[in-house]
N, C-alpha and C positions, 0 to 999 in steps of 0.2 A: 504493500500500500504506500509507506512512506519511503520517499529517497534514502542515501545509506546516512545516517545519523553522523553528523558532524564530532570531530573530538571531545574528549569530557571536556567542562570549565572549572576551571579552579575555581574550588566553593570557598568563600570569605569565612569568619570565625562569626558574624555578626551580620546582621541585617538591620535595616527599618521595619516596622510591624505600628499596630495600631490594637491596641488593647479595652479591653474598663476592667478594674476591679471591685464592684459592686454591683449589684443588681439594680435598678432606676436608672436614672440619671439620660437616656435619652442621647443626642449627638452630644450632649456638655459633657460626657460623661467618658468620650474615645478619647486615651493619651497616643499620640505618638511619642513610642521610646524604643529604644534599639536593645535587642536580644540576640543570645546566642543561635546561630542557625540550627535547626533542629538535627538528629543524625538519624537516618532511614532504620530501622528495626529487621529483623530478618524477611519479613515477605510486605517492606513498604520501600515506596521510592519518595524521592527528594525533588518537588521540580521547583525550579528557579520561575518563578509567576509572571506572568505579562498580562492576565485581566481577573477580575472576579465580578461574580455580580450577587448583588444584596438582594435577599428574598426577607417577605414578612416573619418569618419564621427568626430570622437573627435578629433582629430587635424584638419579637416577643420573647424570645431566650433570655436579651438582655434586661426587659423588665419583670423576670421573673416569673412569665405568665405561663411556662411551660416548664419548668423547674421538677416539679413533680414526675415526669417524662424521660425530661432530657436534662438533667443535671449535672452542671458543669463546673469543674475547681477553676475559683479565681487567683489571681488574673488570668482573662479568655481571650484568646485572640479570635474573633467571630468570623463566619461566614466561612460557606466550606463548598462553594462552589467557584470550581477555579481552573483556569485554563495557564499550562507551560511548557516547559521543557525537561524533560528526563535531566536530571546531571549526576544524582549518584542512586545505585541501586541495594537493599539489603541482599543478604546473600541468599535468600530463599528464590529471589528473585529471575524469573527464566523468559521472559515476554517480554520483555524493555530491556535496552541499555542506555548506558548514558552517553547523552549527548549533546551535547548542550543540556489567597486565602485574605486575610487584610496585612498581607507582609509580603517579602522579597522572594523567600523560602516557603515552602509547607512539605511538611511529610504525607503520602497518601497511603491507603491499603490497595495491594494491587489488586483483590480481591473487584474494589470499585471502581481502580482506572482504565479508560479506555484510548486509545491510542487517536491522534486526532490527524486526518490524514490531510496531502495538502488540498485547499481548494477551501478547508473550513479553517476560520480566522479563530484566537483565542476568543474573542469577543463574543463569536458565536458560540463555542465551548463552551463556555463560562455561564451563557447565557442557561444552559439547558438543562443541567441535571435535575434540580427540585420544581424546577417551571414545568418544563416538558416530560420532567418522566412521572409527574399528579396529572399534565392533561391526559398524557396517555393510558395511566391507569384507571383515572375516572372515565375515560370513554371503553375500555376494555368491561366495566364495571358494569354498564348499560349496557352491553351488549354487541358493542362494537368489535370487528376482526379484522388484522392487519396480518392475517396470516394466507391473503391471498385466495382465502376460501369466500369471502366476499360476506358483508353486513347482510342482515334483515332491515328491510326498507324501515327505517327505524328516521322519529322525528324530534331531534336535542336542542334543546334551548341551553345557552351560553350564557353566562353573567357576566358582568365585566370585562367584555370579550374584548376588549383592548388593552385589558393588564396582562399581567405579566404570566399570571397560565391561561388567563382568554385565547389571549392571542396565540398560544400554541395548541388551544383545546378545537379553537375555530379552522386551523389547516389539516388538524388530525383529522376532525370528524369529515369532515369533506374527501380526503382519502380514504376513509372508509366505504364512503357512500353514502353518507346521513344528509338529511333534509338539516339544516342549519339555522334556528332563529336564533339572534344576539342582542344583547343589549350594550349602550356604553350610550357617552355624552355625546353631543351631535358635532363637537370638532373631528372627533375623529368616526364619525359615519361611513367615510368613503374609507377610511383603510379598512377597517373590519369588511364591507363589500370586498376590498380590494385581495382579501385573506379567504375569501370564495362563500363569506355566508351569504346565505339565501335571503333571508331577512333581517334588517337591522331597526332595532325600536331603540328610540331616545329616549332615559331614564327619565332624563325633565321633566318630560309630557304626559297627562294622564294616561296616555295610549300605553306609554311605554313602559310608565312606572307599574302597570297593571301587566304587562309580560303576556302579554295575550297575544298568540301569533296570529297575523294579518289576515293569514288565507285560513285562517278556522281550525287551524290541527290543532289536535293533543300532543303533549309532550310523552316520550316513550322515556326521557332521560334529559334531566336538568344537570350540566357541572354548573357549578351554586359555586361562583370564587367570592361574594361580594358579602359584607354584614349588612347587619340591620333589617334583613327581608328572613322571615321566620316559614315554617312549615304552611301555617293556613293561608297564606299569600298562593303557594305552588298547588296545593293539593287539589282545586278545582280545574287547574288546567293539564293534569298529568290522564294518560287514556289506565284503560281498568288495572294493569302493571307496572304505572310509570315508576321511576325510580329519579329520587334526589341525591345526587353525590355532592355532600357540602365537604367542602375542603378548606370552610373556615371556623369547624365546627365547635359553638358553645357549650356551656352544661346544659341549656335547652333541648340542642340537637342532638346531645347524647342521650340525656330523658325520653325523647320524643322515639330518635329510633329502639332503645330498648323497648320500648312500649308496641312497636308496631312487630319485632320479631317476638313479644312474648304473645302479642295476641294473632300470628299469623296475617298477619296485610297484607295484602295483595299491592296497594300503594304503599310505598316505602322512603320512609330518610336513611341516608348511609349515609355515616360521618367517615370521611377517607384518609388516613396516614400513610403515607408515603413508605414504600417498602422500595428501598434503593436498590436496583441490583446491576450488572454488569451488559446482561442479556436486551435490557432494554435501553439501556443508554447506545450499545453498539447499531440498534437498530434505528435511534434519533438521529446518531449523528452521518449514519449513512443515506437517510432523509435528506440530511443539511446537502452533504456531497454531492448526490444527483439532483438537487435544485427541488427538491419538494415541498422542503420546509423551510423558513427560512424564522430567525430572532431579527424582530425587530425592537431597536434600541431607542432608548428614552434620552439619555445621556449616557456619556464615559467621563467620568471623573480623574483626576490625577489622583496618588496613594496622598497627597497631602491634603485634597479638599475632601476627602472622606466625610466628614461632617456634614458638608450641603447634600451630599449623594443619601445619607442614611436620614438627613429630614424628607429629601423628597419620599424615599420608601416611605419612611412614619407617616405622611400625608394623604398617601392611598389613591393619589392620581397619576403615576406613571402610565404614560404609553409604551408599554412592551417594557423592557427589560432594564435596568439601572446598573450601569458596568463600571468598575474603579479599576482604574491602567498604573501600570507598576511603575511607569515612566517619569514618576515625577511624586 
């Protein structure tokens, strides 16, 4: 896949990084300060980083909202989607060599890296593993096949189909075969079009805020990226099996779906956690490579304005993706 891997780089003692050591605190709360480079472990590699991109899930890490979960010893260096360069390998190590996170270094498990061939930029790497491998799991959820065997004419509503798993939930399902209705703000109407859905409704508008597809269908399968719209919002527009994959799931929506598998539903909430695995990342970023999918980017930050890049995320209005560049 890739050219022959240029020589190792001498690894420094010390990097740049970007930290907090407390829970709260928000962008006031990232120090940049320099640590030791990490050293690979027997089946991890070392890559020297040129993008990352911030997903909601690292700021609710860092306000503690997921703590019970996913508990982390401070100080943290956040955000663990990240695109680079091989430079040193552990000695378990048999699929990479060296060759050439919110830091310069990060250690990964080889278990989860995938090799990124040319033709897809770090930016796009970076962009895709917790974005794109929840859109893909939440349309596999509903029903969706990308295994070539072809969908059941199946019909998805999309939430915030221009954030940051919208927009890779709206190209997904459209390679499957799905009918496509989405929702987002009307600046960005023509890109979500432009991303192949079918319908596009303006949250704004009564029309829109109501989720009600234009030409009359039932939803077979809502991905639900957005807060503040709860169960009885979806439940008269979903057909007799529909299924909710909320993937910003409350204590509500965990109440709500226990309640509907203890009493057999036919309509259902799935609250969705992300199961990372290898299998599906190789299959995104081979999407990337033959032009099917593509990340669209919000901005790219330098590693020093980190702070504006991690308000915009806290904001919850990115279009597509939020990338921090090692460059500066």
């Amino acid at each position: 896949m890739a050219a022959a891997e240029p020589p190792a780089a001498e690894v420094p003692g010390r990097m740049r990084a970007v930290q907090y050591d407390a829970y709260s605190g928000g962008a006031a709360g990232l120090k940049h300060v320099e640590v030791p480079v990490p050293k690979p472990k027997k089946k991890e590699l070392l890559l020297k980083l040129e993008a990352a991109s911030i997903n909601p899930v690292d700021w609710k890490m860092q306000k503690g909202m997921l703590r019970p979960l996913l508990p982390r010893r401070l100080p943290y260096i956040p955000v663990t989607d990240v695109a680079g360069v091989v430079v040193e390998v552990g000695s378990g190590v048999k699929r990479f060599k060296s060759g050439g996170g919110l830091a310069e270094y990060a250690v990964a498990s080889v278990k989860l890296a995938v090799r990124r061939p040319p033709g897809v930029s770090a930016t796009d790497g970076a962009g895709l593993p917790i974005a794109a491998g929840t859109a893909l799991q939440s349309l596999r959820s509903i029903g969706a096949r990308f295994d070539g065997a072809g969908s059941k004419p199946l019909n998805v509503l999309v939430t915030a189909a221009s954030g940051g798993v919208g927009h890779y939930a709206v190209q997904l399902a459209k390679l499957a075969g799905l009918h496509v209705t989405a929702t987002c703000g009307a600046r960005n109407a023509e890109l979500v079009r432009g991303l192949g859905a079918d319908e596009v409704l303006d949250y704004g508008t009564p029309e829109g805020a109501g989720m009600r597809s234009p030409s009359g269908r039932l939803y077979d399968g809502v991905v639900h990226c957005t807060v503040g719209v709860g169960w009885p919002a979806f439940e008269p527009l979903l057909s007799a099996a529909g299924k909710v994959v909320d993937i910003t799931a409350s204590f509500s929506a965990v109440l709500t779906s226990a309640r509907h598998r203890v009493t057999f539903a036919r309509k259902r909430l799935v609250p969705l956690l992300l199961w990372p695995n290898r299998a599906d990342m190789e299959f995104l970023v081979g999407l990337v490579k033959d032009g099917k999918l593509k990340t669209v980017v919000d901005s790219r930050s330098p590693l020093r304005d980190v702070s504006e890049a991690w308000l915009k995320s806290i904001g919850g209005h990115a279009t597509g993706k939020i990338v921090v560049g090692m460059e500066g």
